[in-house]
N, C-alpha and C positions, 0 to 999 in steps of 0.2 A: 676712436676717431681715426678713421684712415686717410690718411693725407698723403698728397702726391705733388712730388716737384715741378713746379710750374702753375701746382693749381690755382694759386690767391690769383696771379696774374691773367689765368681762365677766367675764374669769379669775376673781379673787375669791369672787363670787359663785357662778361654774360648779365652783369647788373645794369651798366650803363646803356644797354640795350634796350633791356626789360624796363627800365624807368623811364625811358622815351619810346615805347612802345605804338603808343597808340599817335603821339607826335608821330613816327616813323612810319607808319600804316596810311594816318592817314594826308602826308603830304606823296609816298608813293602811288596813293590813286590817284592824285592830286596829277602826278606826272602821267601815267600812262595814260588816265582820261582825254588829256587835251596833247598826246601825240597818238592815241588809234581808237579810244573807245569812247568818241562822241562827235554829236554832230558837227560842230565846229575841231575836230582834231584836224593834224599836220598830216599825216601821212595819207588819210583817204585820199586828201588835194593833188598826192604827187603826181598820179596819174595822167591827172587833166594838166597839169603843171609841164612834165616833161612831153605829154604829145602837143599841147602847144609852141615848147621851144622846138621839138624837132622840126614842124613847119616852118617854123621863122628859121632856122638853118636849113631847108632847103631854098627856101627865097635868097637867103643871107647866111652864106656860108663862114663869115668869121663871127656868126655867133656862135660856132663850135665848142669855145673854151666854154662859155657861159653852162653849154648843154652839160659839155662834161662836169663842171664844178656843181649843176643841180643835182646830176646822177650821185656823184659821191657823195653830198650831201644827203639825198635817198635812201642811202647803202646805209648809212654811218648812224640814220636817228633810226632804218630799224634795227640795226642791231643794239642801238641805244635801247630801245624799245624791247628787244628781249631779252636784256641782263635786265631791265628794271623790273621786267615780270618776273624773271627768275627770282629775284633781290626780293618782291614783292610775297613769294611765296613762302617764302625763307624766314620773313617777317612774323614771329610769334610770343605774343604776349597772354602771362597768367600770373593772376596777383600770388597763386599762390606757389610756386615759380620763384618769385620775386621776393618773397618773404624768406623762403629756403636759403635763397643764394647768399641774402644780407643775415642770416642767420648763422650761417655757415663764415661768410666775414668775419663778422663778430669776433665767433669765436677761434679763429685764428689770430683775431690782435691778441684776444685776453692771452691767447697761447706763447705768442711772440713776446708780451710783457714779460712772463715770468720763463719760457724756456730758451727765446733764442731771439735776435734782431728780424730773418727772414726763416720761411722752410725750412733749409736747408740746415740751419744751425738746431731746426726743432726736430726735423727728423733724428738727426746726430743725436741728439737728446733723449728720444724715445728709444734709439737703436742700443745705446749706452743702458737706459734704462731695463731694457730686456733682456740685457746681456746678466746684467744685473739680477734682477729676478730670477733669470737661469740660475744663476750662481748660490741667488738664497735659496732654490729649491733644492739644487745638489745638497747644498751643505744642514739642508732639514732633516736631511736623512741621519745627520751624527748629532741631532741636538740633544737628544737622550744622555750621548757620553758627553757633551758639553755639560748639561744642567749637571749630571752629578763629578764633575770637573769643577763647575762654579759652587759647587757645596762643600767641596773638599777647601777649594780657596780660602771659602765666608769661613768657615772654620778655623782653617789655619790664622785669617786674620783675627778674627775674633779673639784666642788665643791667644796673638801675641799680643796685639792691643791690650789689651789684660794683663798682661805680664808687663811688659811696659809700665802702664798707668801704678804698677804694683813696685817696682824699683824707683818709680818717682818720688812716690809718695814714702818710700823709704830714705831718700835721701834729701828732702825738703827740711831734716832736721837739724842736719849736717850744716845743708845749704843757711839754712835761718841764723844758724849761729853765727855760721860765717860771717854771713851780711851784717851781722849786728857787729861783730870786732871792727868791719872796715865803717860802717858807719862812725863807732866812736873814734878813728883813726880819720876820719875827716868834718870831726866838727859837732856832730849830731850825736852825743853819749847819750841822750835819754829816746832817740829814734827805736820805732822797732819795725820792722817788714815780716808779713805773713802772706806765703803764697798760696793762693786758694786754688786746689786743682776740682773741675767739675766736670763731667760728663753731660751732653747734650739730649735730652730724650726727643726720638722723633720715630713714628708710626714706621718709616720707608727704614729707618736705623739698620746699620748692618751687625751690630750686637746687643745681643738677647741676656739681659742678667735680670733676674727677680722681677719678672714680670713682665720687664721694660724693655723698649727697643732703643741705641742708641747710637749717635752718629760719629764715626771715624773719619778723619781728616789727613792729611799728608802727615800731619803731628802725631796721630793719632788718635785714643780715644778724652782724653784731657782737654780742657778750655781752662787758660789759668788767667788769673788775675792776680795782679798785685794788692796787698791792701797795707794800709802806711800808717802809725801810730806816730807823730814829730815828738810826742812829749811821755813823760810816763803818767801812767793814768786814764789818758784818753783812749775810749774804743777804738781800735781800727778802722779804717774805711779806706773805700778804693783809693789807691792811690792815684790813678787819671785824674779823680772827682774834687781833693781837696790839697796836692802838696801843688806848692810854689814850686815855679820855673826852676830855683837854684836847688830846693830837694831833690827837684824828679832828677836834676841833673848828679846830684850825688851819689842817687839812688843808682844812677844807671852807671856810675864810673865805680861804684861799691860793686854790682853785680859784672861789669868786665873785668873788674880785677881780680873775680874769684874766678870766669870761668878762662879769664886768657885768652888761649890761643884757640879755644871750642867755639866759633865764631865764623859766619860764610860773610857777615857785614865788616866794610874794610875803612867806611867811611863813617866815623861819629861826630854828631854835633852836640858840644855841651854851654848852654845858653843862662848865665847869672853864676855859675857853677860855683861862685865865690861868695856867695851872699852871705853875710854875717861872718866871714870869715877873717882870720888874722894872725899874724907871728908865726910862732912852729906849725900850727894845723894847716897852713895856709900854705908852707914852703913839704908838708907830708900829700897834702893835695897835689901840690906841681909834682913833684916827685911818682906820684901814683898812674898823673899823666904821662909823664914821658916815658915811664917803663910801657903803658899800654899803648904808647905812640909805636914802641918798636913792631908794632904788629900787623897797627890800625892809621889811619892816617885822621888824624885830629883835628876838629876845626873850634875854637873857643870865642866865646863873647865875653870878655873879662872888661875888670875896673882897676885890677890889682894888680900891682907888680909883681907880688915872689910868683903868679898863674903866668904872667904875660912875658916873666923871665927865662919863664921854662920851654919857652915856643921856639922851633929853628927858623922860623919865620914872622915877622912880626909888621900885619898892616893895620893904618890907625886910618880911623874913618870921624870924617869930620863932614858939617852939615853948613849949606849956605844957603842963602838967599837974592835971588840976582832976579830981578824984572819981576818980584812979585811971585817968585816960584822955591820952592825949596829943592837943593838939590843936594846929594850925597855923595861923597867920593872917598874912593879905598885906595890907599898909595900903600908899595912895601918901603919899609925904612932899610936905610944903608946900617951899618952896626952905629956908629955915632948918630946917628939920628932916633934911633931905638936908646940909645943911652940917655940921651936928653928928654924923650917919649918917656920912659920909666922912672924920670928923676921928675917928671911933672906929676905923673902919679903920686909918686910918693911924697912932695909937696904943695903940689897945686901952680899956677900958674906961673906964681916967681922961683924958679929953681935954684936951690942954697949949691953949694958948694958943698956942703955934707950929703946932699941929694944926692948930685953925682956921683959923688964918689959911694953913697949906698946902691946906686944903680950900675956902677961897675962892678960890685963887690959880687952884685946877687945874678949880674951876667956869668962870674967868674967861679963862682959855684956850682951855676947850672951848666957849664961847659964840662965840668969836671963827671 
């Protein structure tokens, strides 16, 4: 489509013509007829019009101005009279014409939609585009040393990916153990965790093994899943599918404490993380937290003092009721108000005197 600056604004014009064509035809005969080409027109009369005032100006010489204002008068509709025949000639209407032009419209909006607000933005558009084109043609010429450039790559990647997926899976034994000591070290002695690493099969796949094509990801060739045994005995199964809020939460303070500081997440959230918890497992849990605080910044939902003693910060959120609405508010406690906070915990809403002074005690430990 060759398109030229100014042309929508040509179209327009050449349309609103074309669509009042025949309106425009025929009130132009309309005009010329009845000032020179009929019996009743204007201009045949002038004749007899101004030799009649000339005589009445020589009888009556201040009819003079009158003669002059008929003369100009005279002058003025035929020249009126031949720009309208000009105008008249000029006048040209064809349906098919008319179709072209609002054709040609058309498809300059469709154009304007998806390349540019007017022309000018679409010429820019097509000239970018060609520039463009030029550029993939130059560069066809080296696509040969590309493709086998992009083969040496697939290769290389494939390769590692492989090697990769092959150190994983040699260290997932290591890893399992691991996880099972920190598991019994926070509660769960009969938990077991099995990591399942799978490869993705897919047709488009950038690695080829036994038959198969399969898909590499910024990770690599692996898709792992967790799968979580709570008890001894019971099969495994994923864990997303069937552990409680406070396992997933163990699960996942068990795997950052093995791998530390191998970690680009700085923010964790652990939600019940205390459930069924208590006594020493429960002050070896705070404990496991604040070493992984030094690294990561911790956010916890606890119930239990020796978790909520271990926090360098500590806000208690409490729930109201006002006009029919519930509402929730998180306030940070001063150090005595955190003391009297954990001495509630630890005995419920009438706080003993042995309370507090248990909630100083397990302040005064976790300071240490």
């Amino acid at each position: 489509m060759d398109l030229k600056e100014g042309e929508e604004e040509g179209l327009n014009q050449e349309e609103h013509l074309l669509a009042h064509g025949e309106l425009l035809a025929e009130n132009y005969e309309i005009l010329s007829s009845h000032l020179a080409d009929s019996e009743s027109a204007i201009l045949p009369l002038f004749p007899k019009l101004l030799s009649a005032a000339e005589k009445i100006k020589s009888i009556q010489p201040d009819f003079s101005k009158t003669l002059d204002s008929l003369q100009e008068i005279y002058i003025q509709l035929k020249e009126i009279n031949s720009s309208i025949l000009d105008e008249k000639e000029e006048i040209f209407f064809s349906p098919d014409r008319l179709q072209f032009v609002q054709s040609r419209l058309d498809l300059i909006s469709k154009m304007k939609k998806k390349y540019g607000s007017d022309l000018a933005e679409i010429l820019d558009c097509k000239n970018k585009a060609e520039q463009e084109l030029e550029a993939m043609e130059k560069n066809s010429k080296n696509k040969e040393s590309m493709e086998v450039e992009i083969e040496k790559i697939a290769s290389r990647l494939a390769s590692l990916s492989i090697q990769l997926s092959k150190s994983r899976r040699e260290s997932l034994i290591r890893f399992e153990s691991s996880l099972k000591l920190e598991l019994e070290q926070l509660g769960m002695p009969g938990a077991a965790v099995q990591v399942v690493l799978r490869w993705e099969p897919n047709p488009e796949g950038e690695v080829s093994a036994s038959g198969k094509s399969y898909i590499v990801n910024e990770s690599g060739l692996d898709q792992l899943e967790f799968y979580f045994s709570p008890n001894p005995g019971e099969k495994p199964r994923p864990l997303r599918k069937i552990a409680s809020g406070g396992e997933v939460s163990r699960v996942m303070l068990a795997i950052r404490s093995i791998l530390g500081r191998q970690s680009n997440l700085r923010v964790l959230i652990f939600d019940e993380i205390d459930s069924g918890l208590g006594g020493e497992i429960a002050m070896d849990v705070a404990r496991k937290l604040r070493n992984l605080a030094e690294n990561h910044q911790l956010i916890l939902i606890t119930h239990l003092q020796q978790i909520a003693s271990a926090a360098n910060d500590h806000l208690k959120i409490t729930k109201s009721v006002e006009g029919g609405r519930t509402f929730s508010k998180a306030e940070f406690l001063s150090l005595e108000e955190r003391t009297l906070e954990l001495a509630r915990m630890i005995s419920g809403q009438r706080v003993s005197k042995g309370a507090l002074e248990h909630a100083k005690e397990l302040l005064k430990k976790q300071a240490v």
